[in-house]
The first five atom37 places (N, CA, C, CB, O) and aatype in JSON, in Angstrom:
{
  "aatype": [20, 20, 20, 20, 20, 20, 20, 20, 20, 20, 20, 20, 20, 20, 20, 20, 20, 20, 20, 20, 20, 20, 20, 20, 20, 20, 20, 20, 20, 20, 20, 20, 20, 20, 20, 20, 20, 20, 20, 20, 20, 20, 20, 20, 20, 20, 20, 20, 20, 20, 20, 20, 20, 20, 20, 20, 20, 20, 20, 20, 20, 20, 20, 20, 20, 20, 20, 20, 20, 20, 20, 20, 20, 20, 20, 20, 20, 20, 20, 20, 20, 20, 20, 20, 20, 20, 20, 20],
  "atom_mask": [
    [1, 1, 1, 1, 1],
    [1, 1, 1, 1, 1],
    [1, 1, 1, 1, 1],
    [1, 1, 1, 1, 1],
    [1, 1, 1, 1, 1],
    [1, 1, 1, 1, 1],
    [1, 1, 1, 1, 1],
    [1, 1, 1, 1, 1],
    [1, 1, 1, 1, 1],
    [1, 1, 1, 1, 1],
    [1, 1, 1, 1, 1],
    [1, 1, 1, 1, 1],
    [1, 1, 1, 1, 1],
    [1, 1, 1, 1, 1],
    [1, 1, 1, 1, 1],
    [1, 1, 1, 1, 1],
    [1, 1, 1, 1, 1],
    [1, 1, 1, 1, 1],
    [1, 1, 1, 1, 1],
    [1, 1, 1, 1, 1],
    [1, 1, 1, 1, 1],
    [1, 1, 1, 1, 1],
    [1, 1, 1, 1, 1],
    [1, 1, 1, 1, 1],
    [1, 1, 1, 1, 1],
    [1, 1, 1, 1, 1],
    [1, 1, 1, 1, 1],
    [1, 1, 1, 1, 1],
    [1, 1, 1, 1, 1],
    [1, 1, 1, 1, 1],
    [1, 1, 1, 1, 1],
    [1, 1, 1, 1, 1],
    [1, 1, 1, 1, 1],
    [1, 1, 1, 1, 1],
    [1, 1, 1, 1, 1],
    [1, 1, 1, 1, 1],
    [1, 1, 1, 1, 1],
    [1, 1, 1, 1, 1],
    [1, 1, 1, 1, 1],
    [1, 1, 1, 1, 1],
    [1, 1, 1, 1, 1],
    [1, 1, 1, 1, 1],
    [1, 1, 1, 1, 1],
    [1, 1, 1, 1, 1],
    [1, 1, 1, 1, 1],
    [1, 1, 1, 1, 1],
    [1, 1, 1, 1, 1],
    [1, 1, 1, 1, 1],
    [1, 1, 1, 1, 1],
    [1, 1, 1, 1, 1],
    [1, 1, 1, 1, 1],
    [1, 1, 1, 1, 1],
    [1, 1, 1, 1, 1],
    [1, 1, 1, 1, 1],
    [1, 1, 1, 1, 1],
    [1, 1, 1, 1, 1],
    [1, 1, 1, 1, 1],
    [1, 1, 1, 1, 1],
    [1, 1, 1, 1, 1],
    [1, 1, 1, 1, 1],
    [1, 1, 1, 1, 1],
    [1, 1, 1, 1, 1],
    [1, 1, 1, 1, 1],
    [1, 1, 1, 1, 1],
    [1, 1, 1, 1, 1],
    [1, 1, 1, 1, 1],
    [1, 1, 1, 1, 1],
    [1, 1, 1, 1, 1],
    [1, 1, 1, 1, 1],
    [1, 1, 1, 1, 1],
    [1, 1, 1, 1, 1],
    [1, 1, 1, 1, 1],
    [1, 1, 1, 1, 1],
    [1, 1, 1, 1, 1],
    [1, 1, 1, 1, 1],
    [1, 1, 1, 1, 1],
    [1, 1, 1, 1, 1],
    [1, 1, 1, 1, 1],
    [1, 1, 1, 1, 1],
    [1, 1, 1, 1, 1],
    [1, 1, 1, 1, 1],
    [1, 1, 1, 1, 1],
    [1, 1, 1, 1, 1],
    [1, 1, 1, 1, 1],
    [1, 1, 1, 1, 1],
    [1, 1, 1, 1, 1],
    [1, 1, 1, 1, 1],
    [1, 1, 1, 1, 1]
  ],
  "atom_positions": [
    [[-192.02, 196.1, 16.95], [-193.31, 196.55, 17.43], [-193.12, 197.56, 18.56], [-194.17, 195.35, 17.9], [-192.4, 197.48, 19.55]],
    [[-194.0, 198.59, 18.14], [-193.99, 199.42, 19.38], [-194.73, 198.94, 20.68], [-194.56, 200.7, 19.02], [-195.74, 198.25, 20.56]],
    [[-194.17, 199.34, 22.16], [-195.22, 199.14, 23.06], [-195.22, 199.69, 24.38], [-195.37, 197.93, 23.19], [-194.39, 199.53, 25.28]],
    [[-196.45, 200.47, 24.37], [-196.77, 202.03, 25.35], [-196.45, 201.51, 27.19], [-199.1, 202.68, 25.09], [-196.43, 202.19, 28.22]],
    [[-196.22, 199.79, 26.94], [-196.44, 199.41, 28.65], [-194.79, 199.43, 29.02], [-197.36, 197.49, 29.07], [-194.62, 199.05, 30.18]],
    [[-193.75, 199.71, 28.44], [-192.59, 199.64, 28.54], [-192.32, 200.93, 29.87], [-191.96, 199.78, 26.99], [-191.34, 201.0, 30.61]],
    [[-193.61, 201.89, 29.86], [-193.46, 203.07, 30.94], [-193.82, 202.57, 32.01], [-194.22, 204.34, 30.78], [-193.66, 203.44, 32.87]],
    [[-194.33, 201.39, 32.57], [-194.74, 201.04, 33.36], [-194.09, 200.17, 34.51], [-195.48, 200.72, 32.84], [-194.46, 199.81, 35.63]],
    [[-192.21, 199.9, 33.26], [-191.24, 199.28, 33.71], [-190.47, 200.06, 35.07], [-190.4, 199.08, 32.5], [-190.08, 201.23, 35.11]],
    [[-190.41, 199.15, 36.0], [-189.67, 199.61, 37.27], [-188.66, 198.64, 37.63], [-190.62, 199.8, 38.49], [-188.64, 197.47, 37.24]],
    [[-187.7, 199.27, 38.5], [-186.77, 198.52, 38.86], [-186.41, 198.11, 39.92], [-186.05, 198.82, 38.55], [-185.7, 198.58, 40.81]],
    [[-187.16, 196.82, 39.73], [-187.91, 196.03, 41.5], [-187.03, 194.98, 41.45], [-189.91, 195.27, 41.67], [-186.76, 194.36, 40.42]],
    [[-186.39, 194.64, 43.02], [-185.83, 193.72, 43.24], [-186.71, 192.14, 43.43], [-185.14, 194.22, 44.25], [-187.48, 192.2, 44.39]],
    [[-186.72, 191.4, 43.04], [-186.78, 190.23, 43.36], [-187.39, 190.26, 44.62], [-185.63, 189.63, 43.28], [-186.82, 190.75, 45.59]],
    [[-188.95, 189.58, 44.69], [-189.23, 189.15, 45.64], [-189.02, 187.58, 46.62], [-190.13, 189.47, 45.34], [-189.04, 187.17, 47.78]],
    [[-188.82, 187.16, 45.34], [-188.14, 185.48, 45.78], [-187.14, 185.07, 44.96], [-189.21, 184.16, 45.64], [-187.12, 184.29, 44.01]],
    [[-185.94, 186.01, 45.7], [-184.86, 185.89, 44.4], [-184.11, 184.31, 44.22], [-183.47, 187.13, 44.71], [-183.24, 184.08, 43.39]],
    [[-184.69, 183.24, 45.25], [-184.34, 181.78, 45.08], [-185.35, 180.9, 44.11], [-184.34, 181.15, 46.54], [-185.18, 179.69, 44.01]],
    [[-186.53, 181.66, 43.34], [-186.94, 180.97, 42.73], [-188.51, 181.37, 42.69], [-186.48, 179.83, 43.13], [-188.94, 182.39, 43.22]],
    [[-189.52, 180.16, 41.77], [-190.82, 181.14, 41.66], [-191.39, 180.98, 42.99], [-191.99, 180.74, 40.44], [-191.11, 180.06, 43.76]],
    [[-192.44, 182.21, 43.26], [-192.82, 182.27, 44.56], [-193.6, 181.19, 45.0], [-193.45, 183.39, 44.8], [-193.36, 180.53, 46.01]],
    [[-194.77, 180.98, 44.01], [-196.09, 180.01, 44.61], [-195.57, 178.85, 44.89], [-197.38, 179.68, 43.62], [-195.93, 178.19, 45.87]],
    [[-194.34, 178.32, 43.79], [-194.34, 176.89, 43.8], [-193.08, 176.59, 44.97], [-194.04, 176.24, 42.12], [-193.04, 175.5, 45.53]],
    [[-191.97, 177.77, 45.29], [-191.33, 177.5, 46.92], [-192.45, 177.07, 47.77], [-190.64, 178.96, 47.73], [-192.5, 175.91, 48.18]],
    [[-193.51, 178.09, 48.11], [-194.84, 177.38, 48.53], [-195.01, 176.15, 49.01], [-195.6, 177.32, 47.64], [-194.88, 175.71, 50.15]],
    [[-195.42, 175.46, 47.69], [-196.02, 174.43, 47.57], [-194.87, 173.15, 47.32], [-197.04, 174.71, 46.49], [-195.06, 171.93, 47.39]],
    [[-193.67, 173.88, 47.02], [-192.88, 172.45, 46.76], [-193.19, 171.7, 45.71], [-193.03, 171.5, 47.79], [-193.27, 170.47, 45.67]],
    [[-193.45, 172.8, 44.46], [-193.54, 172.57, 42.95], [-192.25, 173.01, 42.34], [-194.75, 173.36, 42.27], [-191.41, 173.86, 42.61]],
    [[-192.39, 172.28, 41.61], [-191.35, 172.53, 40.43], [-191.12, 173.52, 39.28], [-191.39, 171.59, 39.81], [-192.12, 173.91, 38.69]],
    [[-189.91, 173.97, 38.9], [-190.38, 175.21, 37.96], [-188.93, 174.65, 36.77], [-190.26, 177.33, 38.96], [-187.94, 173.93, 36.84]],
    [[-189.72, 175.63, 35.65], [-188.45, 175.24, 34.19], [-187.32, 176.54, 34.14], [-189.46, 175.24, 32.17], [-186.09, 176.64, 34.14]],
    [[-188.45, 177.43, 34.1], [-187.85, 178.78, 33.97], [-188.02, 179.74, 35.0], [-188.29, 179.36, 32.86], [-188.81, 179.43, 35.9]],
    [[-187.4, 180.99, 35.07], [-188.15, 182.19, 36.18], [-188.4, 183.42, 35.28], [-187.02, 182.76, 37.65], [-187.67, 183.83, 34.38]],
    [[-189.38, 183.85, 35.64], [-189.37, 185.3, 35.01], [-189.54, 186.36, 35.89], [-190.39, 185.5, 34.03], [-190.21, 186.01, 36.87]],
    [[-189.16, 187.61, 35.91], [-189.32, 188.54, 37.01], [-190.35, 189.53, 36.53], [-187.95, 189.24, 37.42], [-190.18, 189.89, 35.37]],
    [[-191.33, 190.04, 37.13], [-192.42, 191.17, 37.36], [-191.88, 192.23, 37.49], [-193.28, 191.08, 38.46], [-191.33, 192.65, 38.51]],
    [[-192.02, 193.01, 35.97], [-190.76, 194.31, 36.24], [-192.24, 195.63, 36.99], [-189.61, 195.12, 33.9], [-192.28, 196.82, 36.67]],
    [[-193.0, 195.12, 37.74], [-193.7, 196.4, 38.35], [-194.19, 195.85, 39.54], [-194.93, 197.12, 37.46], [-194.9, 196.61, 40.19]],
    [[-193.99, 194.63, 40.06], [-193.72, 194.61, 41.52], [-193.04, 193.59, 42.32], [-194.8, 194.69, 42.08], [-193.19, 193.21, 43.48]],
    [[-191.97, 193.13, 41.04], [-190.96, 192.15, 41.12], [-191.12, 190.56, 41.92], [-189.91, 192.94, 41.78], [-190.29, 189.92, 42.56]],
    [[-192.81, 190.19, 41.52], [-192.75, 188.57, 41.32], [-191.8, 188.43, 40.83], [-193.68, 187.83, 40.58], [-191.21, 189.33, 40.22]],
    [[-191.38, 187.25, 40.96], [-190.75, 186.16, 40.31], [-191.69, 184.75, 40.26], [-189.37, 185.94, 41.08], [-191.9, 184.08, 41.28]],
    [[-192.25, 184.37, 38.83], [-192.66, 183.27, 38.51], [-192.03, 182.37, 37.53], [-193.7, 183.49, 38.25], [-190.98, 182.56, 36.91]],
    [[-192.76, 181.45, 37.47], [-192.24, 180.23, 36.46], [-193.06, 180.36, 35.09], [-192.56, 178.56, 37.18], [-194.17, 180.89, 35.14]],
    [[-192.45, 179.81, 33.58], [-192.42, 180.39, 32.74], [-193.54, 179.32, 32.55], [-191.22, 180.75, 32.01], [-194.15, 178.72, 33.44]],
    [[-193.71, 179.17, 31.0], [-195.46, 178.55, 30.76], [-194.58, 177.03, 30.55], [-196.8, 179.36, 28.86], [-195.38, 176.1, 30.57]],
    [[-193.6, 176.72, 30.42], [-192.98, 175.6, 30.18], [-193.33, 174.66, 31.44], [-191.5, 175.88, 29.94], [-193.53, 173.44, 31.45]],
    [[-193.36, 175.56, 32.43], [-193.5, 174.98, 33.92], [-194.78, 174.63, 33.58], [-193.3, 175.98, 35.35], [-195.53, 174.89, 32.64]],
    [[-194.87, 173.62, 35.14], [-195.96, 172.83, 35.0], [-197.55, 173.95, 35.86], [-195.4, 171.11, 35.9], [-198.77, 173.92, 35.73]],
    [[-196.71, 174.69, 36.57], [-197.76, 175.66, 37.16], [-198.2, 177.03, 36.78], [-197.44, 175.85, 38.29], [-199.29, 177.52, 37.08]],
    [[-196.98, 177.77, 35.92], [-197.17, 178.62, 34.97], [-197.68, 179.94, 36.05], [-198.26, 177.99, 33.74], [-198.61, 180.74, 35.89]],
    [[-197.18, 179.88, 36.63], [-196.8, 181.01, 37.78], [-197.14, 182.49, 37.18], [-195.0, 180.94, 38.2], [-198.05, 183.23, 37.56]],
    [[-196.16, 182.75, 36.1], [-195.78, 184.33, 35.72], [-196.78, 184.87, 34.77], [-194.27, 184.49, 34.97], [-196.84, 186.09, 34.62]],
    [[-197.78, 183.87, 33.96], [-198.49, 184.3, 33.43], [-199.91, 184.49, 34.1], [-198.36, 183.73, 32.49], [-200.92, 185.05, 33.68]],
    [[-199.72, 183.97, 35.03], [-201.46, 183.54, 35.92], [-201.27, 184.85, 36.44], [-201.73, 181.96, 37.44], [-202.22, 185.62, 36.28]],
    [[-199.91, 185.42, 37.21], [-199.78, 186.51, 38.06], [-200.06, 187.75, 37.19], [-198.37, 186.53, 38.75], [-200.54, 188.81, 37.58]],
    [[-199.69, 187.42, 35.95], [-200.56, 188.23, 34.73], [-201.28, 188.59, 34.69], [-200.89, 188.0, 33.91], [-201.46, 189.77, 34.38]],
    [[-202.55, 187.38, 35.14], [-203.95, 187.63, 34.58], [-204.52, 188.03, 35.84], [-204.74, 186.35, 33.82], [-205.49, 188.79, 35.75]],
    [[-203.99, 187.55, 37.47], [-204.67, 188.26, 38.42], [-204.34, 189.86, 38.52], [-204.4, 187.57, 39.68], [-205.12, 190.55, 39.17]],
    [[-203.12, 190.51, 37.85], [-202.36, 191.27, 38.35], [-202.57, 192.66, 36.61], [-200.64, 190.24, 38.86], [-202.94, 193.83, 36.6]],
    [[-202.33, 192.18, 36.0], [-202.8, 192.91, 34.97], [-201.17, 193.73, 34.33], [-204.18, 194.04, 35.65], [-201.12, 194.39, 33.29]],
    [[-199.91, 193.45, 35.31], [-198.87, 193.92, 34.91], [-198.12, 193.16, 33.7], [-198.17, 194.04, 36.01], [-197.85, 191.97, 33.6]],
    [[-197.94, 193.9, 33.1], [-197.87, 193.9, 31.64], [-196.57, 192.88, 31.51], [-197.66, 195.56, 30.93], [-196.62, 191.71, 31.14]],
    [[-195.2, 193.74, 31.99], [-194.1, 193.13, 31.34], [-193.2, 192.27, 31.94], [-193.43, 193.98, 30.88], [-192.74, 192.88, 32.91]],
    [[-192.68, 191.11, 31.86], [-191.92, 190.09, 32.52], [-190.76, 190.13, 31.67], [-192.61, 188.68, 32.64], [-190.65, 190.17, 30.44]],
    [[-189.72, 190.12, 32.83], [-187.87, 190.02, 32.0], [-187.53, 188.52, 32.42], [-186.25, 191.39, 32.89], [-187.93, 188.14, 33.51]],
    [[-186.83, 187.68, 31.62], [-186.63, 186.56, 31.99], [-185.39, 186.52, 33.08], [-186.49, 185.81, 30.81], [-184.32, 187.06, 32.79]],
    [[-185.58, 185.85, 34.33], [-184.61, 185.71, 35.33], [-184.14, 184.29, 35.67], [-185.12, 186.3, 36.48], [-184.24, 183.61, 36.69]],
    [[-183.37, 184.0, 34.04], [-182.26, 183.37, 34.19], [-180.97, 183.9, 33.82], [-182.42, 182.38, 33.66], [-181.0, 184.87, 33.07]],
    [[-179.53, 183.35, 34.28], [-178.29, 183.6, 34.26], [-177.98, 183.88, 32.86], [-177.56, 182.58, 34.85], [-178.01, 182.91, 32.11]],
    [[-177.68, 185.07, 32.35], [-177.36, 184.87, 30.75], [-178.29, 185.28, 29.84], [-177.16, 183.48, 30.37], [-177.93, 185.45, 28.67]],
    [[-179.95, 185.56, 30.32], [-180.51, 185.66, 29.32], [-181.21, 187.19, 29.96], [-181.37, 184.27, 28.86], [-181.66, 187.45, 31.08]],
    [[-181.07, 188.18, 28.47], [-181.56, 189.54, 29.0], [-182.55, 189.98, 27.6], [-180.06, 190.78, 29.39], [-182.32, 190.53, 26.53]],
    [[-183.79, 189.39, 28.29], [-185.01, 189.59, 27.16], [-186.14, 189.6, 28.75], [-185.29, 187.82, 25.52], [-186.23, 189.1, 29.87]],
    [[-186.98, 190.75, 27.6], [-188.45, 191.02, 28.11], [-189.52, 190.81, 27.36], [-188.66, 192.25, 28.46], [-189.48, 191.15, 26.18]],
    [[-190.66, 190.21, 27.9], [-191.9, 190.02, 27.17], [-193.12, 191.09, 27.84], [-192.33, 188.33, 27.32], [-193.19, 191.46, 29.01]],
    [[-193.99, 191.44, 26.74], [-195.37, 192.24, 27.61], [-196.34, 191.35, 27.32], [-195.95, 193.9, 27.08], [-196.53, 191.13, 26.13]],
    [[-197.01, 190.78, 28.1], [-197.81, 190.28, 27.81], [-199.57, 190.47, 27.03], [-197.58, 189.96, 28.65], [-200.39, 189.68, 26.57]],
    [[-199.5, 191.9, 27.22], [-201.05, 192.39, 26.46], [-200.13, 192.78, 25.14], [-202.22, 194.07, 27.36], [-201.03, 193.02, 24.33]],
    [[-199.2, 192.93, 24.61], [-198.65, 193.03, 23.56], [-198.13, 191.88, 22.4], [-197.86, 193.66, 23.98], [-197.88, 191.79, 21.2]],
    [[-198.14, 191.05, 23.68], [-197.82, 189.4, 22.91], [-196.4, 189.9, 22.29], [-199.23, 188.71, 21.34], [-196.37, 189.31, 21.22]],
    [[-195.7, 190.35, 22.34], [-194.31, 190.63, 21.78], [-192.99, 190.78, 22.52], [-194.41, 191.74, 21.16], [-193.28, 191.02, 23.69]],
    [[-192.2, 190.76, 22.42], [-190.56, 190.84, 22.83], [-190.24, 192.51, 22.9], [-189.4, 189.96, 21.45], [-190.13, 193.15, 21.85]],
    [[-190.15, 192.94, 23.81], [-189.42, 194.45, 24.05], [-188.62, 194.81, 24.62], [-189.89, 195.24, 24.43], [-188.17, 194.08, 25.5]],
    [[-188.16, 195.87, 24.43], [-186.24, 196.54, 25.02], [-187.04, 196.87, 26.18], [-185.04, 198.31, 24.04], [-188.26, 196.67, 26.21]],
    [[-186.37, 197.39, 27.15], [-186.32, 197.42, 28.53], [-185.27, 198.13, 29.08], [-186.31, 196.21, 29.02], [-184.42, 197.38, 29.55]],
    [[-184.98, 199.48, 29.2], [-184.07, 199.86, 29.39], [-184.09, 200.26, 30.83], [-183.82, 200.63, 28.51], [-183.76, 201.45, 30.89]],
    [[-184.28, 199.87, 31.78], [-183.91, 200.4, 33.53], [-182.44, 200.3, 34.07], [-184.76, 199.38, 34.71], [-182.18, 200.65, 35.22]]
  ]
}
């Protein structure tokens, strides 16, 4: 699948590179991390119980999240609902 939000990809460091932001916070728990490739949240994936990266989605409207775990190099867009390359 093609998808036009891949231009929107930047190459932002980690804002809470120890983990998702809200739930350091709050002293919640997380499954996964995903990173905010346009203003480098880092949230927790929908597996989590607080679902961090997609909420920051819906307040935030930025499209594409790369997963930020050790080993794994995949991106999702979320108004695309699909898996995309990511080349930064």
């Amino acid at each position: 699948m093609r998808c036009d939000h891949v231009n929107e990809v930047r190459d932002v460091p980690p804002r809470t590179p120890r983990g998702c932001e809200e739930c350091l916070k709050t002293g919640s728990r997380w499954v996964h991390l995903r990173l905010c490739r346009s203003c480098g949240h880092v949230g927790c994936c929908d597996s989590s119980p607080n679902r961090h990266a997609t909420k920051h989605f819906h307040a935030t409207r930025h499209p594409i999240v790369t997963s930020f775990e050790p080993g794994e190099d995949w991106s999702w867009c979320y108004v695309d609902e699909a898996e995309v390359d990511v080349d930064v």
